[in-house]
C-alpha positions as a Markdown table, in Angstrom:
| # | Residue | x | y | z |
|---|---|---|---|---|
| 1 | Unk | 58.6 | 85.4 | 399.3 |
| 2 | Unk | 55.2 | 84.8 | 398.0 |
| 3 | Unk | 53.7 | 86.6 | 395.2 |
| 4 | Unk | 50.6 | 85.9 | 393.3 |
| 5 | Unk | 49.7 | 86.5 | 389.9 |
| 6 | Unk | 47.1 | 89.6 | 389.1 |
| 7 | Unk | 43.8 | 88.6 | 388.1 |
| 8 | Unk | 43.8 | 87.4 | 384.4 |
| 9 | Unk | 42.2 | 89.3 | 381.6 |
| 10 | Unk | 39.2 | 87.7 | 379.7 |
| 11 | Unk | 39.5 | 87.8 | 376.6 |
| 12 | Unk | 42.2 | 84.7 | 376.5 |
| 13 | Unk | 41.5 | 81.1 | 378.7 |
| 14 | Unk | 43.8 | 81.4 | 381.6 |
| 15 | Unk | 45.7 | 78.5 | 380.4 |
| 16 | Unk | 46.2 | 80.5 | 377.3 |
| 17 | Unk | 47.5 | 83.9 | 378.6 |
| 18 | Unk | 49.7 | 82.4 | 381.3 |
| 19 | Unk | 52.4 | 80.4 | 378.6 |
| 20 | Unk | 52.3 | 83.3 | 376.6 |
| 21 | Unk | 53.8 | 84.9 | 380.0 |
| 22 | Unk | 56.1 | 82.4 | 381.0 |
| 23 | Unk | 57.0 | 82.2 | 377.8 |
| 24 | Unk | 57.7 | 85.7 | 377.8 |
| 25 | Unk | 59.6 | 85.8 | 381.0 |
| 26 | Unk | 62.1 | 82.9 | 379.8 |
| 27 | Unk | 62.7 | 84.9 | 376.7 |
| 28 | Unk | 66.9 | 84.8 | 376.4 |
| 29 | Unk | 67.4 | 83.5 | 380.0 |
| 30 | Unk | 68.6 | 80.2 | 379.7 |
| 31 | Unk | 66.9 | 76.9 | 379.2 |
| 32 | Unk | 63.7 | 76.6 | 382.4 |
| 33 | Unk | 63.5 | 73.4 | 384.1 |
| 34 | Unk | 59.8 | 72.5 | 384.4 |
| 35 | Unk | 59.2 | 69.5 | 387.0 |
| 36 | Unk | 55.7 | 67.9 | 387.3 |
| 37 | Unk | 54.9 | 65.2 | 390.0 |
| 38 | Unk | 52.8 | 62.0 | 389.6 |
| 39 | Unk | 50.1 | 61.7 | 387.0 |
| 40 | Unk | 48.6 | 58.3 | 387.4 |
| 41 | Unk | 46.8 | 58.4 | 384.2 |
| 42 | Unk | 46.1 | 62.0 | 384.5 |
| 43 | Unk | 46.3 | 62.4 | 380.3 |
| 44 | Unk | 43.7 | 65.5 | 380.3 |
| 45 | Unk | 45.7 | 67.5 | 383.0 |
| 46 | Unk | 49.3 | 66.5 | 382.4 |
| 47 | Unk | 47.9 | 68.3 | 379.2 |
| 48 | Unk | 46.0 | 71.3 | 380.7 |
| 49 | Unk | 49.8 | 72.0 | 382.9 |
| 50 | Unk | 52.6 | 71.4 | 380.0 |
| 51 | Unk | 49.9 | 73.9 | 377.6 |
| 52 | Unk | 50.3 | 76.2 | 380.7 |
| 53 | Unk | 53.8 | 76.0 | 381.3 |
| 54 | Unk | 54.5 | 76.5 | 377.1 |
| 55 | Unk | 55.8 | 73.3 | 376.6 |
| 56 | Unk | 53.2 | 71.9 | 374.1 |
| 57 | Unk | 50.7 | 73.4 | 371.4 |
| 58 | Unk | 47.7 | 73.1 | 371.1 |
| 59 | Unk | 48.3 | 69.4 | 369.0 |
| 60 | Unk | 49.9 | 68.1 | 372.2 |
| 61 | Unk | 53.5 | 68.3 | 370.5 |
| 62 | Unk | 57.1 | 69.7 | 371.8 |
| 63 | Unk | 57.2 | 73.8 | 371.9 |
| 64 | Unk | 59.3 | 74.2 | 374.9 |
| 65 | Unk | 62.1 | 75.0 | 372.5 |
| 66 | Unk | 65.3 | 74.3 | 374.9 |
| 67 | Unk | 63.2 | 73.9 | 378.2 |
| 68 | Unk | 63.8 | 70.7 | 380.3 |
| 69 | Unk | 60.7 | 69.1 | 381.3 |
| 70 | Unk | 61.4 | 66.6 | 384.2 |
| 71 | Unk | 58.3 | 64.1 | 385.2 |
| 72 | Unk | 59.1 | 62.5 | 388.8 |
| 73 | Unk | 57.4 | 59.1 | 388.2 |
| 74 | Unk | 54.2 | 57.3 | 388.9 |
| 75 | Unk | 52.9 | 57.7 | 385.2 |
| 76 | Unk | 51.0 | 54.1 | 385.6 |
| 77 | Unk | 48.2 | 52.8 | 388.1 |
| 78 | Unk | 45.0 | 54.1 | 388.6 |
| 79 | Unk | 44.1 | 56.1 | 385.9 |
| 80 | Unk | 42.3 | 55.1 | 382.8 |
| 81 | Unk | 44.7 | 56.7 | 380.5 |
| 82 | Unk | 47.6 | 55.6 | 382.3 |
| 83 | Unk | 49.2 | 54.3 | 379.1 |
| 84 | Unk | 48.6 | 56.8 | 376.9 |
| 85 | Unk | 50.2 | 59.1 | 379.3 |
| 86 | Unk | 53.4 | 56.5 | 378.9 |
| 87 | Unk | 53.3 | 56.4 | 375.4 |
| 88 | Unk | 53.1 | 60.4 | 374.9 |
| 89 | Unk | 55.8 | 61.2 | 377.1 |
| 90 | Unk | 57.8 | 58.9 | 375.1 |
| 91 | Unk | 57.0 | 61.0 | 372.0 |
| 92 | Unk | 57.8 | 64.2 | 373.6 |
| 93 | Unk | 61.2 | 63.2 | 374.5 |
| 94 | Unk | 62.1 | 62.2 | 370.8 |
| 95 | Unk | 60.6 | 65.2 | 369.8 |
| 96 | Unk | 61.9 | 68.1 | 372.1 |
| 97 | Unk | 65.5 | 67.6 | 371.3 |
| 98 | Unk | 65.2 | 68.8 | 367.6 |
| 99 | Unk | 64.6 | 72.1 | 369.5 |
| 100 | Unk | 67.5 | 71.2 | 371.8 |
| 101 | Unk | 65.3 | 70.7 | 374.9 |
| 102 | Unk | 65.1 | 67.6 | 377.0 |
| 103 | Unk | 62.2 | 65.0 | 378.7 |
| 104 | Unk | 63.1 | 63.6 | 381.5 |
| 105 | Unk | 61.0 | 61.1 | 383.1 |
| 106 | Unk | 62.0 | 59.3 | 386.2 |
| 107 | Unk | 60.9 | 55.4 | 387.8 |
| 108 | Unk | 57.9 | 55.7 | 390.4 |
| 109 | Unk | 57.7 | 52.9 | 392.6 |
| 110 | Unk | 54.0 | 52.3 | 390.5 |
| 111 | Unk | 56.4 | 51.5 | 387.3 |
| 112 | Unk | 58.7 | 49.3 | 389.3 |
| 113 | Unk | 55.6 | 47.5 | 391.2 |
| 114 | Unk | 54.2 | 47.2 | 387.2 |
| 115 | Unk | 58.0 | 45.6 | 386.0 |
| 116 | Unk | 57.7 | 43.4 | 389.1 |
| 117 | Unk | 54.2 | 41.5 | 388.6 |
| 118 | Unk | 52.8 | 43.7 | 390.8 |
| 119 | Unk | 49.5 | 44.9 | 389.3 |
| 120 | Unk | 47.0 | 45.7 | 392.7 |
| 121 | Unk | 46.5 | 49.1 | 391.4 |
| 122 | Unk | 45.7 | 48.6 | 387.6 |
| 123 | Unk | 42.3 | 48.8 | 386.9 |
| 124 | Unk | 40.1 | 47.2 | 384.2 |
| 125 | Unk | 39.7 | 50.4 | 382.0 |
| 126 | Unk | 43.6 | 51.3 | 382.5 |
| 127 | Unk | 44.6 | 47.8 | 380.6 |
| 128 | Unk | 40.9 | 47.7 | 378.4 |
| 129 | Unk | 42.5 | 49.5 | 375.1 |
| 130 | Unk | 45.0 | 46.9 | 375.3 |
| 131 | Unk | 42.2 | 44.1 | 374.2 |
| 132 | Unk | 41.5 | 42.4 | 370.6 |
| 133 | Unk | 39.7 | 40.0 | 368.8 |
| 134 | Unk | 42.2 | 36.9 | 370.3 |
| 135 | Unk | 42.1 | 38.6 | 373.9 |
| 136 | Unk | 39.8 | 35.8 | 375.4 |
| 137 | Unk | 41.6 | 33.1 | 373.5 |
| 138 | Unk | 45.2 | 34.1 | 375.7 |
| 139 | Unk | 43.0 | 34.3 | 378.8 |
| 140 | Unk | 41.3 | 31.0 | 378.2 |
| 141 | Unk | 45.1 | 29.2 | 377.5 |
| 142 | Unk | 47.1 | 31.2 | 380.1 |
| 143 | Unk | 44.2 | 29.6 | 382.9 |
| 144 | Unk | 44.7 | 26.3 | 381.6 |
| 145 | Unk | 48.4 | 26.8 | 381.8 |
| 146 | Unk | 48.0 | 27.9 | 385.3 |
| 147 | Unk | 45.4 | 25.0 | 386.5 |
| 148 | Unk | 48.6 | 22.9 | 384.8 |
| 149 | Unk | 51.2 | 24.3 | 386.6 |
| 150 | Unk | 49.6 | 24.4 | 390.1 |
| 151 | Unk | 48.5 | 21.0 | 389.4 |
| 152 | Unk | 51.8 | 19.5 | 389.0 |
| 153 | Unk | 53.2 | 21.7 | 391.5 |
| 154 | Unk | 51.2 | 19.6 | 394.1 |
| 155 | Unk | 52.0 | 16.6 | 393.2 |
| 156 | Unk | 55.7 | 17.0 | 393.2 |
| 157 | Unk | 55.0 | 17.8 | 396.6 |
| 158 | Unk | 52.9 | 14.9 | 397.7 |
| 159 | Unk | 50.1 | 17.5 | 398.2 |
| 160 | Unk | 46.7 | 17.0 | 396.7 |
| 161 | Unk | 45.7 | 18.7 | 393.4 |
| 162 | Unk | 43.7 | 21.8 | 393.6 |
| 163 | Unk | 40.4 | 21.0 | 391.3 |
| 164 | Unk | 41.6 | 22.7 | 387.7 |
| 165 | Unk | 37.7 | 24.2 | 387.0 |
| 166 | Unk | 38.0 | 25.9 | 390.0 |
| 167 | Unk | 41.6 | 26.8 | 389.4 |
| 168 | Unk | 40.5 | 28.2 | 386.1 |
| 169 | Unk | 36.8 | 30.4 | 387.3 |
| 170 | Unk | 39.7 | 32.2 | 389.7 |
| 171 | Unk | 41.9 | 32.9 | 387.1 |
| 172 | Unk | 39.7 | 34.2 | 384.6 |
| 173 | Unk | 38.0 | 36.1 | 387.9 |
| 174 | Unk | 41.4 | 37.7 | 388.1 |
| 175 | Unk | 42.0 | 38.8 | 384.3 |
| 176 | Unk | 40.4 | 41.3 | 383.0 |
| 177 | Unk | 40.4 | 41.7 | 378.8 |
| 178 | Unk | 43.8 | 43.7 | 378.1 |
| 179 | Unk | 46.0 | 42.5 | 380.9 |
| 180 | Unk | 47.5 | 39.7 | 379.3 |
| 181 | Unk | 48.3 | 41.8 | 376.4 |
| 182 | Unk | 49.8 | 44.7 | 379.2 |
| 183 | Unk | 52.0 | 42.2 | 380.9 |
| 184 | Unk | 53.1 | 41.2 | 377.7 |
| 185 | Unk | 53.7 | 44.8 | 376.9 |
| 186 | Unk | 56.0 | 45.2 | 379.9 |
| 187 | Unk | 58.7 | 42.6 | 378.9 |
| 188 | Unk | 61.6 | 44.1 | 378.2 |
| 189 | Unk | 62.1 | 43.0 | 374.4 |
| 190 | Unk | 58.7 | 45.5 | 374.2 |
| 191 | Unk | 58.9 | 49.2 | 373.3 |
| 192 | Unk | 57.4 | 49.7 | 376.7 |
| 193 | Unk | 59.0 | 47.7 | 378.5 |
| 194 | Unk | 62.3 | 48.9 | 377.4 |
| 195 | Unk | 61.9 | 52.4 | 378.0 |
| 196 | Unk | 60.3 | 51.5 | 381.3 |
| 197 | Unk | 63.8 | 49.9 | 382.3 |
| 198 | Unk | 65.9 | 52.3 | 381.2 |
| 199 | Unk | 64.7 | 55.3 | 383.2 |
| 200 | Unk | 66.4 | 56.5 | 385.5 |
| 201 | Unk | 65.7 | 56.3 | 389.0 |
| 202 | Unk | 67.4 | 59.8 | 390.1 |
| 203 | Unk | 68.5 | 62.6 | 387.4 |
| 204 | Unk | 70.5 | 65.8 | 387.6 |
| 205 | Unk | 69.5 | 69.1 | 386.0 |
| 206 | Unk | 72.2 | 71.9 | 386.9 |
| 207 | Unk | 71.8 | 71.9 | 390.8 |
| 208 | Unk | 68.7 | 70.2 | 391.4 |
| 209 | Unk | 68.3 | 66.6 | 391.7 |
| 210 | Unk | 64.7 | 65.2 | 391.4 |
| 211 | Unk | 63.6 | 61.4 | 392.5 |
| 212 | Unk | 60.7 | 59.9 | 393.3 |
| 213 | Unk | 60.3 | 59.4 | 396.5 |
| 214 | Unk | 63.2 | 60.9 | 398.1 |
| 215 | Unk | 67.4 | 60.1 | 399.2 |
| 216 | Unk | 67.9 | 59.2 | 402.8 |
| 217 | Unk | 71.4 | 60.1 | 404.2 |
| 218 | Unk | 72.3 | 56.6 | 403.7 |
| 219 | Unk | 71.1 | 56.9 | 399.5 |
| 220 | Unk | 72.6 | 60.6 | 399.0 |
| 221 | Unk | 75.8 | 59.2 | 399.9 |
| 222 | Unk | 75.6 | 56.2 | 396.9 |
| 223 | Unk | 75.8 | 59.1 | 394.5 |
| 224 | Unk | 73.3 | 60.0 | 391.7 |
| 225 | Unk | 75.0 | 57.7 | 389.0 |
| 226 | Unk | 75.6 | 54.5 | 391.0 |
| 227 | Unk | 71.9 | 54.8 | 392.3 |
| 228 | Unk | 70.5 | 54.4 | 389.0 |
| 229 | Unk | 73.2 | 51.4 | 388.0 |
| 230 | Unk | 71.7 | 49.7 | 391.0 |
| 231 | Unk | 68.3 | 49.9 | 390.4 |
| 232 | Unk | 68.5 | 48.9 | 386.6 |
| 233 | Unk | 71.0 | 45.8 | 388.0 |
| 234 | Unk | 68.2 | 44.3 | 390.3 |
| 235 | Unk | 65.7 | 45.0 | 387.7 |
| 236 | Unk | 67.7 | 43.1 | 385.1 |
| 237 | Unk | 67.9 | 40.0 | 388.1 |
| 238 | Unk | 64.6 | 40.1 | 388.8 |
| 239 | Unk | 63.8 | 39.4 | 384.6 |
| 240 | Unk | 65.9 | 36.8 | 384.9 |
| 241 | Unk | 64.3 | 35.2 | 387.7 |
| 242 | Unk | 60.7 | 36.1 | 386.0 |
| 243 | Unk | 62.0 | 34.6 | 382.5 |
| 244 | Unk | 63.3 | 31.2 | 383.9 |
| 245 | Unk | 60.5 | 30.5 | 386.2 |
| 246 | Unk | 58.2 | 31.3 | 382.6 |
| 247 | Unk | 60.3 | 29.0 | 380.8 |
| 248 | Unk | 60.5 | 26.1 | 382.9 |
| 249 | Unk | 56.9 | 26.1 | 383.5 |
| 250 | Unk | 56.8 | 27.0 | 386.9 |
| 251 | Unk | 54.4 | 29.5 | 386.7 |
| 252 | Unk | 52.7 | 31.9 | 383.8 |
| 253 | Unk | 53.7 | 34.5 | 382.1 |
| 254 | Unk | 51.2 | 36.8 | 383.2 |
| 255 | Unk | 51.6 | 35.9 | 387.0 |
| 256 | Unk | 51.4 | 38.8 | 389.4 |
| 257 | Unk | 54.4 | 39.1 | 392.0 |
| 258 | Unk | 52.6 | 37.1 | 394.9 |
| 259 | Unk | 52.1 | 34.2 | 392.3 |
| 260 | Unk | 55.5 | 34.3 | 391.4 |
| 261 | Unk | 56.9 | 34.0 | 394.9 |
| 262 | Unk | 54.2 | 31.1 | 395.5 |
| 263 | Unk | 56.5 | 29.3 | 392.5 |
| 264 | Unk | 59.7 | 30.6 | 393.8 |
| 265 | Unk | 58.8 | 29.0 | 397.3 |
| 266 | Unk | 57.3 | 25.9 | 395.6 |
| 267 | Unk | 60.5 | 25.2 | 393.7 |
| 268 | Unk | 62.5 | 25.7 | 396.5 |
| 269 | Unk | 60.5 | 22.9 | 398.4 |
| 270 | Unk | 60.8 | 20.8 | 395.4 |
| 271 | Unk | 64.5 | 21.0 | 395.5 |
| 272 | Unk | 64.6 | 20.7 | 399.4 |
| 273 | Unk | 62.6 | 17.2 | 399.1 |
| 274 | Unk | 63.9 | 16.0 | 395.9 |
| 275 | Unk | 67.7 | 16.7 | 398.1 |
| 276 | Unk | 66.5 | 15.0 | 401.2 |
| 277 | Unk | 64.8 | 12.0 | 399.6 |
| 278 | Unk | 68.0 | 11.6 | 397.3 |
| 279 | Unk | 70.0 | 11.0 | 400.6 |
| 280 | Unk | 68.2 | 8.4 | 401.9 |
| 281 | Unk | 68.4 | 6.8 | 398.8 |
| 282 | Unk | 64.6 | 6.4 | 397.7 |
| 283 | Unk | 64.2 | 5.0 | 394.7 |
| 284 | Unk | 61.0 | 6.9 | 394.1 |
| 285 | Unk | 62.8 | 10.3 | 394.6 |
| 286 | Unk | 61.0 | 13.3 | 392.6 |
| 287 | Unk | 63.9 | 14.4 | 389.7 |
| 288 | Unk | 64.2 | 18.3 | 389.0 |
| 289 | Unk | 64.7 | 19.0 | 386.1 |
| 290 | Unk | 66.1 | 22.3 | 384.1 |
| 291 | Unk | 68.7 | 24.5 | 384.7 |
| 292 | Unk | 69.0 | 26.1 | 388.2 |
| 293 | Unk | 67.9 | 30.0 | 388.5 |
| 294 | Unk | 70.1 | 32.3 | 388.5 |
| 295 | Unk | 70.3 | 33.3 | 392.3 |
| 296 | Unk | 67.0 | 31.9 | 393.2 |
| 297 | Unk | 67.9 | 31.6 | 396.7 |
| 298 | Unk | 68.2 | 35.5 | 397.1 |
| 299 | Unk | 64.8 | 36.4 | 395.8 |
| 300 | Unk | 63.2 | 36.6 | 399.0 |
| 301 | Unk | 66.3 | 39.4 | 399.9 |
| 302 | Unk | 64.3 | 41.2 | 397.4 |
| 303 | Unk | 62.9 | 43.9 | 399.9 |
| 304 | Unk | 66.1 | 44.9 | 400.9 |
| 305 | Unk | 66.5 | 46.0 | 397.6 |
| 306 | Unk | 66.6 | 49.5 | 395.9 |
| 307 | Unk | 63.6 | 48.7 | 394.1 |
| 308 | Unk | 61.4 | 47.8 | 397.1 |
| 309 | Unk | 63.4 | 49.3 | 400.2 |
| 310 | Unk | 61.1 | 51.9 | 402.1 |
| 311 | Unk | 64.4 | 54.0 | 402.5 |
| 312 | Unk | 64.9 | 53.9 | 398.9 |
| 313 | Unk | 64.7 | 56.6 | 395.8 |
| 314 | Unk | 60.9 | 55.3 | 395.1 |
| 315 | Unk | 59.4 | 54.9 | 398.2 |
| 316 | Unk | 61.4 | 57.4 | 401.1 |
| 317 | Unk | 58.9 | 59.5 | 402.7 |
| 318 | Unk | 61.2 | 61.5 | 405.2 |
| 319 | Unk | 60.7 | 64.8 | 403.4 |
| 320 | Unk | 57.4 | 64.7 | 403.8 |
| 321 | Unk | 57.4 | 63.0 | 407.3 |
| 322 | Unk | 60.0 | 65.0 | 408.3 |
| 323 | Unk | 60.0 | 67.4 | 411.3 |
| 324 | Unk | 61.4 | 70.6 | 410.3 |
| 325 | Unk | 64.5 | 69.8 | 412.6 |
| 326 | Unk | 64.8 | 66.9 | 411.7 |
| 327 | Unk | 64.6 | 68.0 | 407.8 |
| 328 | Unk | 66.8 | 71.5 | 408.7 |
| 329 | Unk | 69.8 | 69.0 | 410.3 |
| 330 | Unk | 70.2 | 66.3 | 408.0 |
| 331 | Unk | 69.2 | 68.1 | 404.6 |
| 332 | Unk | 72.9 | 70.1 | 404.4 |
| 333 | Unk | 74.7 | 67.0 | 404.5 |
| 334 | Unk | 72.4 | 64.9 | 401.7 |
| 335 | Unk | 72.8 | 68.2 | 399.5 |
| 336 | Unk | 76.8 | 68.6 | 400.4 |
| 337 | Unk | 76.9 | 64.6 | 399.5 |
| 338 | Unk | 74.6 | 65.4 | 396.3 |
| 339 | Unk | 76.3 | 68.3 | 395.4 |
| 340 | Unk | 73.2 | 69.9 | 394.7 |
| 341 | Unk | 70.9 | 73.4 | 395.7 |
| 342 | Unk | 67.8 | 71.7 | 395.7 |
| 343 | Unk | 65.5 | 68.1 | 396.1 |
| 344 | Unk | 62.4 | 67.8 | 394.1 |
| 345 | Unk | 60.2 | 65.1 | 395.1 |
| 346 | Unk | 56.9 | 63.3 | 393.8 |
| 347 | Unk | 55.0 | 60.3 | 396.0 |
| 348 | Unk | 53.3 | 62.0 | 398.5 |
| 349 | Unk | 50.0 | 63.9 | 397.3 |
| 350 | Unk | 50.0 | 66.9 | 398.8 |
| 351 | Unk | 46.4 | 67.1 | 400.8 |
| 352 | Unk | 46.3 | 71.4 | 400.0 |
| 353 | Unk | 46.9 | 69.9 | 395.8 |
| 354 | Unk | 49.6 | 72.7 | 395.9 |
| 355 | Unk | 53.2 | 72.4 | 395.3 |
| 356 | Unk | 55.1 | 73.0 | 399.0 |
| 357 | Unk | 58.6 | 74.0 | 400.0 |
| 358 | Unk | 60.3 | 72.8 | 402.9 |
| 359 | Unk | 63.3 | 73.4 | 405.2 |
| 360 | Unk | 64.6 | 76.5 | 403.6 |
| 361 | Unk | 63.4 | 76.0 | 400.4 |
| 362 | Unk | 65.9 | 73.0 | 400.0 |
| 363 | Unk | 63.1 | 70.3 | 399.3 |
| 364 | Unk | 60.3 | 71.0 | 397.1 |
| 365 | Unk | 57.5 | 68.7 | 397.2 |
| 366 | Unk | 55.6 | 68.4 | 393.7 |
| 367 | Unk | 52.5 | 65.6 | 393.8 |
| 368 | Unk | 49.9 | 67.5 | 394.1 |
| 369 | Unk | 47.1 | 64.4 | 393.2 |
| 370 | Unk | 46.5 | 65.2 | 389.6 |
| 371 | Unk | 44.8 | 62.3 | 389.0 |
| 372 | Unk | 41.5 | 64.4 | 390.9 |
| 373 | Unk | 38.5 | 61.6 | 390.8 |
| 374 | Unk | 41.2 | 59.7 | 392.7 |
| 375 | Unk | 43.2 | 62.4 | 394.9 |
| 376 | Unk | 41.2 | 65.4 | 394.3 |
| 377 | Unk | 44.0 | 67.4 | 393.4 |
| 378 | Unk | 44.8 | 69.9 | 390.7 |
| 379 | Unk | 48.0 | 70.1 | 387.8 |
| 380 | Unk | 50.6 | 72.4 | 388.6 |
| 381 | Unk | 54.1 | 72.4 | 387.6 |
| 382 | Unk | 57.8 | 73.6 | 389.4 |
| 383 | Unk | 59.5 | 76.1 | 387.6 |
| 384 | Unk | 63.3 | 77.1 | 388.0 |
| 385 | Unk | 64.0 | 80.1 | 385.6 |
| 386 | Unk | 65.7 | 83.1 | 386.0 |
| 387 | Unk | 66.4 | 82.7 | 389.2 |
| 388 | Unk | 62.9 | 82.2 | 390.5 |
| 389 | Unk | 61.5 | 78.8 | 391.4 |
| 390 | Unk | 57.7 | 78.9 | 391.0 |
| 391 | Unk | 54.5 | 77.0 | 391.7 |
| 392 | Unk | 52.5 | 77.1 | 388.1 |
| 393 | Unk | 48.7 | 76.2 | 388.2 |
| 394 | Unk | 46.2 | 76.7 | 385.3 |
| 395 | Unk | 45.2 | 79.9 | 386.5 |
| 396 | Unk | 48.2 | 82.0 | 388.7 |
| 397 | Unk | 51.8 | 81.4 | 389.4 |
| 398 | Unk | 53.5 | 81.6 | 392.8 |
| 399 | Unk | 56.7 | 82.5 | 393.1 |
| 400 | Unk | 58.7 | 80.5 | 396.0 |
| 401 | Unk | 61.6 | 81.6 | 395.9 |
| 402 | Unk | 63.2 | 84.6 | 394.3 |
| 403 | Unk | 66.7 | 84.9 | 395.4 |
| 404 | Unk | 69.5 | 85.5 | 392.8 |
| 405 | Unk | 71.1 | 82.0 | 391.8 |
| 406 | Unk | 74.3 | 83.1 | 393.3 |
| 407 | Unk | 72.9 | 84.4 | 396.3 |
| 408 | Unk | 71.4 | 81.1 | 396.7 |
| 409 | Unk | 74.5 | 79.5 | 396.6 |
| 410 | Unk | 76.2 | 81.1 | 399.8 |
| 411 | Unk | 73.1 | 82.6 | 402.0 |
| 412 | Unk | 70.5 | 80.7 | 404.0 |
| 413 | Unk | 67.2 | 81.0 | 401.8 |
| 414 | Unk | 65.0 | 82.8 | 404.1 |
């Protein structure tokens, strides 16, 4: 059932007038779970939807009293305020249990992709706040480090030094000011960085699971809890593999992921010559030196991992590639194995930049392209409350679905 709001009075901004409703509405019902999809920077209308919704004042702090706010991932990449986006929703969840609600934020595949040296999709004026007076100073000396490092690389395998000025106009081509200073902000010592890692990749509210991307037959069946243990184990292997390559000087700390499997390759041919010259006894054989990585050899396995796997939480597109048979036959079982009502998903911008439902209401797909110089879509929000699971935008609500929650639980929504 679809019903949309009456036209708004005047004399209050939509905005305004539509949290005083909702508000209203969730008056002594129970905690409402709000869920909004991918920001990308969005700051200014990841603001405009939790004023909406009632979860914030006007100051940008925690007034959803015991509401559960649940943010799907994809807070970093694209956006100019990408990081204070991060850095807000980290406030909001210190500050929202005082009221006993709850911030939820999940992984994106753009905060794993950011964790991993991948960095295609951060732009200059995402990383620029991030600069200071000794910004050019770490670019100039991580450049040299890498003209260094490359250098030495090629002659441990009889190869013939790249020139180090042109090693270094590339490099500093390839920094802008603030990135060093970013990277270094994603270690995981960092405030950042930590609470980057320990999000979670899949979360439970009640009977509605939200992820990323999506859960495949094959993921549903893993089971919330031993999903997110996996994800946070090959994220703590892949630090390990960063940090030893940094500190043997085998590559820079700032290296994006393709420069990092250029070392991992390079060392690997080190080894595999320094092995083969060994046996046939030349004198002249090239040492290696340091402490072997931990479970170097598995690092190009990496795509099979949960992190990277196109089947995985942070990247699966089925329910939005989905036929509706195809989505109508297998989405019973990944519930049953789930042991949950309903699937809210980010990833995907939605080309209408409105929230859909899909397959009897059992999937609800929330990116709806906030980030609108980029996507050209529009804020909204998910809403389960009272029964009701609604579409919020700055100006209407939509209801999607208004059947009773135990009705839900033993008819076919319609």
């Amino acid at each position: 059932m679809i019903r949309r709001a009456a036209p708004l009075p005047a004399a209050l901004p939509a905005a305004a007038l539509l949290a005083l409703l909702l508000a209203a509405a969730g008056a002594g019902a129970g905690p409402r779970v709000v869920a909004v999809g991918d920001v990308h920077g969005a700051y200014d209308a990841l603001r405009d939807i939790l004023l909406a919704t009632g979860l914030i004042d006007a100051g940008g702090r925690w007034a959803g009293g015991d509401a559960v706010l649940v943010q799907t991932g994809d807070l970093l990449d694209r956006g100019a305020d990408a990081l204070r986006v991060a850095w807000w929703l980290m406030r909001l969840q210190e500050e929202a249990p005082a009221a006993g609600g709850r911030v939820i934020v999940l992984l994106g595949n753009h905060e794993v992709m950011n964790l991993m040296g991948d960095l295609r999709y951060v732009t200059p004026e995402m990383v620029a706040p991030l600069a200071d007076g000794d910004s050019e100073k770490r670019r100039s000396a991580e450049c040299k480090e890498r003209s260094a490092i490359l250098r030495r690389a090629a002659r441990d395998l009889g190869e013939r030094p790249p020139l180090a000025g042109e090693v270094r106009k590339a490099c500093v081509e390839e920094i802008p000011p603030g990135l060093i200073e970013y990277v270094a902000a994603l270690r995981p010592e960092e405030p950042l960085g930590r609470w980057l890692r320990r999000l979670p990749a899949v979360a439970r509210v009640g009977e509605v699971v939200f992820v990323h991307g999506g859960l495949s037959a094959e993921m549903a069946a893993e089971g919330v809890d031993a999903i997110n243990r996996q994800v946070r184990s090959e994220l703590a292997t892949f630090d390990a593999w960063r940090d030893w390559l940094v500190r043997e000087e085998k590559m820079v700390a700032s290296a994006s992921l393709t420069a990092m499997a250029r070392a991992v390759r390079v060392e690997v041919a080190i080894r595999e010559k320094a092995a083969a010259e060994a046996e046939e006894g030349d004198e002249d054989a090239v040492r290696v030196e340091g402490a072997a990585a931990p479970d170097l050899d598995r690092f190009f396995e990496i795509s099979d991992s949960l992190l990277l796997r196109q089947d995985g939480p942070l990247w699966f597109r089925g329910y939005h590639d989905w036929t509706e048979e195809e989505g109508r036959a297998a989405l019973p079982g990944i519930l049953e194995r789930l042991a949950a009502r309903h699937l809210v998903v980010g990833h995907t911008p939605r080309k209408t930049g409105r929230i859909e439902s899909r397959f009897g209401h059992r999937v609800f797909l929330i990116d709806t392209g906030m980030l609108a110089d980029y996507y050209g879509g529009a804020p909204a929000a998910l809403q389960f409350a009272d029964g009701r699971v609604e579409a919020v935008y700055l100006d209407e609500q939509v209801v999607l679905l208004e059947a009773p929650a135990e009705q839900q639980m033993v008819s076919e929504p319609r």
